[in-house]
FIROVEX-132263 format. One record per residue (C-alpha): residue number from 0; chain; y, x negated, z. Coordinates in Angstrom, 2 decimals, padded with zeros to 5 digits. Layout:
seq:NUM&mol:A&y:Y&x:X&z:Z
...
END
This chain:
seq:0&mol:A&y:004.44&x:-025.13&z:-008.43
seq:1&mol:A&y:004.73&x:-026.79&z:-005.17
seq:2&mol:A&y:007.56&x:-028.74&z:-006.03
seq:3&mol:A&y:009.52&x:-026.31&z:-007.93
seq:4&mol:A&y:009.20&x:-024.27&z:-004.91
seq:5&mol:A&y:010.60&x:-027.03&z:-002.58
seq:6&mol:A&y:013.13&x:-027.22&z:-004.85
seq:7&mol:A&y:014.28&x:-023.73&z:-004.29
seq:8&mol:A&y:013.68&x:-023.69&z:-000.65
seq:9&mol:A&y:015.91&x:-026.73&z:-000.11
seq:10&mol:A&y:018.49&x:-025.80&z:-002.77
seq:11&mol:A&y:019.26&x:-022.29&z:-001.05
seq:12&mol:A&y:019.44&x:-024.15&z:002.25
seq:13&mol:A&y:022.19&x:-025.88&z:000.69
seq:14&mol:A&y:024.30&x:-023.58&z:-001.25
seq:15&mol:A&y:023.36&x:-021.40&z:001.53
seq:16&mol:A&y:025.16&x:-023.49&z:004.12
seq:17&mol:A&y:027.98&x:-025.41&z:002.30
seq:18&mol:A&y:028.57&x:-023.80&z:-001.38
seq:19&mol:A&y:028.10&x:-024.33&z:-004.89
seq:20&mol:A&y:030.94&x:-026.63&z:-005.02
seq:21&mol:A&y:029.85&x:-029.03&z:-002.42
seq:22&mol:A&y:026.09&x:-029.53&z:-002.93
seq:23&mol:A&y:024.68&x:-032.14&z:-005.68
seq:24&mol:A&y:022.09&x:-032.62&z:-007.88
seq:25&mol:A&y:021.44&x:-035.84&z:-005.83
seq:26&mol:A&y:021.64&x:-033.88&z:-002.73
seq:27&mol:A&y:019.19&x:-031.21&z:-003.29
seq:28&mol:A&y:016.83&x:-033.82&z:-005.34
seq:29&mol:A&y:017.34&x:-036.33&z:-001.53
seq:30&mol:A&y:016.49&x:-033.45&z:000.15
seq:31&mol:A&y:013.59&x:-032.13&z:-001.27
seq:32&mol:A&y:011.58&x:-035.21&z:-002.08
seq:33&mol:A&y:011.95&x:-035.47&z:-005.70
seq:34&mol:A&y:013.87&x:-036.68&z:-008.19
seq:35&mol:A&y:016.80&x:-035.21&z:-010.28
seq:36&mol:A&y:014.50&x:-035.57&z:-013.40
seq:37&mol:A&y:011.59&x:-033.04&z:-011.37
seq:38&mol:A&y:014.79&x:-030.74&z:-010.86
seq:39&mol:A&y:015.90&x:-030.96&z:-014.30
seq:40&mol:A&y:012.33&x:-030.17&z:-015.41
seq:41&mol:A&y:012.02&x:-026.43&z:-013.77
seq:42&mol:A&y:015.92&x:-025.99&z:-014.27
seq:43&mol:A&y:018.73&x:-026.58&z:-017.21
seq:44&mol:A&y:021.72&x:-027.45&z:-014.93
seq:45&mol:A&y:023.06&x:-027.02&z:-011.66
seq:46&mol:A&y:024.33&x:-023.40&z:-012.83
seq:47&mol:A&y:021.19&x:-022.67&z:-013.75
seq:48&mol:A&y:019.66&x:-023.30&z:-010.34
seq:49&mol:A&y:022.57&x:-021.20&z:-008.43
seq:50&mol:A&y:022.32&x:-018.73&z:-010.91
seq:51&mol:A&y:019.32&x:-018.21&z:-009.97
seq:52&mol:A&y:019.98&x:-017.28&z:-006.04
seq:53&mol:A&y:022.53&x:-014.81&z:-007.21
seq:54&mol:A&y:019.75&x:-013.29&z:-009.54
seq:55&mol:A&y:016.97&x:-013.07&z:-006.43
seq:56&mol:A&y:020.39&x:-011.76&z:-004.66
seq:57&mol:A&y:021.03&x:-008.93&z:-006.84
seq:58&mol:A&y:017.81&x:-008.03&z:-007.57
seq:59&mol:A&y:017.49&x:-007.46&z:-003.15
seq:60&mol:A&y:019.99&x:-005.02&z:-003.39
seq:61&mol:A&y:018.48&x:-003.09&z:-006.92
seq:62&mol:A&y:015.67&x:-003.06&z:-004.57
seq:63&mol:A&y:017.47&x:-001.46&z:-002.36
seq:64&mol:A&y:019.30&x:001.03&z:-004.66
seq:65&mol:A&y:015.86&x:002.06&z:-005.59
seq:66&mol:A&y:014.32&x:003.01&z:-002.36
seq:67&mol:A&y:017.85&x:005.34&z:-001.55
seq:68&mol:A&y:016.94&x:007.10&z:-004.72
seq:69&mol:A&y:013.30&x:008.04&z:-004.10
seq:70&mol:A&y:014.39&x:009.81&z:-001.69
seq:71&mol:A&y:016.23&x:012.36&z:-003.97
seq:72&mol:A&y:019.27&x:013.38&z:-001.95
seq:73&mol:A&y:022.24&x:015.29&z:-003.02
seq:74&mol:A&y:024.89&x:013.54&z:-005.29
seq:75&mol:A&y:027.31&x:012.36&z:-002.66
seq:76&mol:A&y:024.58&x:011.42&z:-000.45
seq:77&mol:A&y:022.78&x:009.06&z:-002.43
seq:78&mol:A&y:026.56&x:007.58&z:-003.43
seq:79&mol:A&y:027.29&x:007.40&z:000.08
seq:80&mol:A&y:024.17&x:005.49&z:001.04
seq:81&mol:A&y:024.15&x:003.28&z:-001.92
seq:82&mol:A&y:027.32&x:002.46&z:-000.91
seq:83&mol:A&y:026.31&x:001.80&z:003.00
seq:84&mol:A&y:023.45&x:-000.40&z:001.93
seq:85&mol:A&y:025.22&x:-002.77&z:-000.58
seq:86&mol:A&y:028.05&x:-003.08&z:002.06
seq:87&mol:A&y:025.56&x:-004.01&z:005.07
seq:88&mol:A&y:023.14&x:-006.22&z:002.76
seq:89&mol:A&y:026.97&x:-008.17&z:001.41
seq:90&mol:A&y:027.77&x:-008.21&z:005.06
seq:91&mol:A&y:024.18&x:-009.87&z:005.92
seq:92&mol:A&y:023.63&x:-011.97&z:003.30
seq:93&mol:A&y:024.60&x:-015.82&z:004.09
seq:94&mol:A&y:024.55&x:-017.43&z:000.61
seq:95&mol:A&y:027.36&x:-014.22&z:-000.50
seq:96&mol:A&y:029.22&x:-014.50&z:002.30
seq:97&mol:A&y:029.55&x:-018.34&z:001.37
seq:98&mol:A&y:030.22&x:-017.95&z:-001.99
seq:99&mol:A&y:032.86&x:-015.38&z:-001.38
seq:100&mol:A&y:034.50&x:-018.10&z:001.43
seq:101&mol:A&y:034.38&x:-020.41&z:-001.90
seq:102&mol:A&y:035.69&x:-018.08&z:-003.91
seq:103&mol:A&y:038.70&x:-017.66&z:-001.38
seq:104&mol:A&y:039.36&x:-020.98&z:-000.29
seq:105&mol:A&y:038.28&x:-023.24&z:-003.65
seq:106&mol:A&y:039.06&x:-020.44&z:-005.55
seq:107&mol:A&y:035.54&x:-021.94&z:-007.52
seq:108&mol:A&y:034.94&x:-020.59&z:-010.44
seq:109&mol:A&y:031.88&x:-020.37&z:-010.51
seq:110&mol:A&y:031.55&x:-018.59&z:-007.63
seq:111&mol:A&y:034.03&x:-016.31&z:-008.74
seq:112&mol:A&y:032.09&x:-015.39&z:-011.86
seq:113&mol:A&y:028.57&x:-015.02&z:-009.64
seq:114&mol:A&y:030.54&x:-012.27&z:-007.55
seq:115&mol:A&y:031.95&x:-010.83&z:-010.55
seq:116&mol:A&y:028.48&x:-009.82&z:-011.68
seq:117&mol:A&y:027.28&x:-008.68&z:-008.23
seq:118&mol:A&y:030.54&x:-006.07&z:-008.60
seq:119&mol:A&y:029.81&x:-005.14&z:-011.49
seq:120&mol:A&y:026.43&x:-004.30&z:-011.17
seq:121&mol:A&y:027.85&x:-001.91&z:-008.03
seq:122&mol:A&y:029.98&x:-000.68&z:-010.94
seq:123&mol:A&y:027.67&x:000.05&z:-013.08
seq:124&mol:A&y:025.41&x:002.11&z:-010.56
seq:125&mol:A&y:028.47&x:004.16&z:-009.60
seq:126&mol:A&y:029.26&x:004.40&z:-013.22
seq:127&mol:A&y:025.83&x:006.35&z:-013.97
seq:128&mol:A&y:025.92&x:008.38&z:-011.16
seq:129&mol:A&y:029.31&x:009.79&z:-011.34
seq:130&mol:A&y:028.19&x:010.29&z:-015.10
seq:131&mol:A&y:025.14&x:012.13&z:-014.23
seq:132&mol:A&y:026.90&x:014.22&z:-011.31
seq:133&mol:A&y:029.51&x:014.99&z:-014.51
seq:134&mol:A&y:026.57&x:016.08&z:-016.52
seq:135&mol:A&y:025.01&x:018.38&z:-013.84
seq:136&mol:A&y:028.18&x:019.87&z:-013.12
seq:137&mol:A&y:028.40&x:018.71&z:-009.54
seq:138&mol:A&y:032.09&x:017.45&z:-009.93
seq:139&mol:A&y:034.53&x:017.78&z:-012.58
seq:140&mol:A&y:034.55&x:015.24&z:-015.66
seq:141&mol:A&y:036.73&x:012.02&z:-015.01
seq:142&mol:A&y:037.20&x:008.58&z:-016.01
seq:143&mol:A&y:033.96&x:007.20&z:-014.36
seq:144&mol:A&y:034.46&x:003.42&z:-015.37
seq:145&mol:A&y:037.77&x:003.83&z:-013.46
seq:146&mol:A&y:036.57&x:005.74&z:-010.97
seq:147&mol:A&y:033.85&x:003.18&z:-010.68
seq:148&mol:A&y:035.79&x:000.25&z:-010.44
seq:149&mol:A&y:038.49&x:001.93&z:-007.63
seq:150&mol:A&y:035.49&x:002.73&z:-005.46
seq:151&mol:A&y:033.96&x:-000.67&z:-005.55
seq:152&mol:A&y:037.16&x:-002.48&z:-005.42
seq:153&mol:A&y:038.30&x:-000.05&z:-002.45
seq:154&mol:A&y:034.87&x:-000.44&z:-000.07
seq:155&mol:A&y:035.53&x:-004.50&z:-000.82
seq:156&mol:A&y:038.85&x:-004.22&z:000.10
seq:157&mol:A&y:038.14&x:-002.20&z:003.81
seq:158&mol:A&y:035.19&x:-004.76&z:004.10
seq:159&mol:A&y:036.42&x:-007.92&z:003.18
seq:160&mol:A&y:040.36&x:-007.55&z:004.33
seq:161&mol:A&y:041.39&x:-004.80&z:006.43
seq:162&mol:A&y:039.93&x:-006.70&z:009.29
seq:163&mol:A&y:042.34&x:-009.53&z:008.85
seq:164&mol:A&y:045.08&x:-007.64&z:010.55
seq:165&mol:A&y:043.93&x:-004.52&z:011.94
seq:166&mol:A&y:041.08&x:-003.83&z:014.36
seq:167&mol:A&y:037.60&x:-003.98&z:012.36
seq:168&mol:A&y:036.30&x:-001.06&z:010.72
seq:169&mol:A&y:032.38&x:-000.19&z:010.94
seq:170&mol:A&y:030.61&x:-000.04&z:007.77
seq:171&mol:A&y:029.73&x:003.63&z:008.54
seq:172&mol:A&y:033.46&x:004.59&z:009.04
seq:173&mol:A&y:034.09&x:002.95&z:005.83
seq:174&mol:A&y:031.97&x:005.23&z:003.50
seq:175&mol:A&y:032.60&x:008.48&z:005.89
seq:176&mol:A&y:036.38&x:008.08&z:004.56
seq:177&mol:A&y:036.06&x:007.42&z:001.56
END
C-alpha cells in the first residue's frame, strides 16, 4: 500500500508538471523508488495510471456538484453555481490546466479524450437539469442535449479563449451573462 501510494504521489507530480505525453514509465518508476514491474503490478498501462488522475479529478468536481445541490436552490441558481464551481475548480486545477496546454499544443490524444469526458460529464449534469426544469414546468421544453452541449462549449469558450485577445473576463461575469 505504501508503494502503490508513492506511486501515485510521484506520478501526479509528473503529469502534473510536464503532461501525459512527456512523462515515462521509467520516469515515474526513477522517481518513486521502484521498479516498472511494482508499477505494472497496481496498474495495466500508462493510460491506466493517468486515467486514473482524471477519475480522482472528476470525481472533485461531482463532489462539488453535490454540495450546490443540498442546498436546494431555484433552477437557474443551482445551474448558475454549478456552472461557477466547475469553471473555478478547471481554472484551479494544475494537472487540467496541463492537459488542456497538451491538448492545444501536442494536440495529444489522449489528453484530448481525458477532457472529452470531463465535458461531458458537465453535459450530462446540464442535460438532467434542464430536463427536470422541463418536467417541472420552469422553462419551456427544448433540445436539452443541444442546449447542453452550447452551454458547456460556450462557458469553455469565454474561459479558455476570450482572454487571448480581449481583456479577461471574471468567472462571475461569465455565468451572470450567460
Amino acid at each position: 500500500m505504501k508503494k502503490q501510494l508513492e506511486i501515485i504521489n510521484t506520478a501526479r507530480d509528473l503529469f502534473t508538471t510536464y503532461g501525459y505525453k512527456k512523462v515515462s514509465m521509467d520516469e515515474i518508476a526513477k522517481t518513486a523508488g521502484v521498479t516498472k514491474r511494482t508499477i505494472y503490478h497496481y496498474f495495466k498501462d500508462k493510460d491506466t495510471l493517468f486515467q486514473y488522475f482524471v477519475d480522482e479529478e472528476r470525481a472533485k468536481i461531482k463532489e462539488a456538484i453535490e454540495e450546490i445541490e443540498k442546498a436546494n436552490l431555484p433552477f437557474f441558481e443551482t445551474v448558475h453555481e454549478t456552472l461557477l464551481t466547475i469553471l473555478r475548480y478547471r481554472k484551479q486545477s494544475k494537472l487540467l490546466n496541463t492537459i488542456q496546454r497538451e491538448a492545444d499544443l501536442f494536440m495529444s490524444e489522449t489528453a484530448l479524450q481525458l477532457l472529452k469526458k470531463v465535458e461531458q460529464d458537465m453535459e450530462q449534469y446540464i442535460a438532467s437539469r434542464l430536463q427536470k426544469a422541463i418536467d417541472e414546468e420552469q422553462m419551456k421544453p427544448c433540445n436539452v442535449e443541444l442546449c447542453s452541449f452550447l452551454l458547456v462549449k460556450l462557458y469553455i469558450a469565454l474561459m479558455l479563449e476570450w482572454d487571448i485577445d480581449k481583456k479577461p473576463l471574471a468567472l462571475e461575469e461569465i455565468t451572470d451573462n450567460i
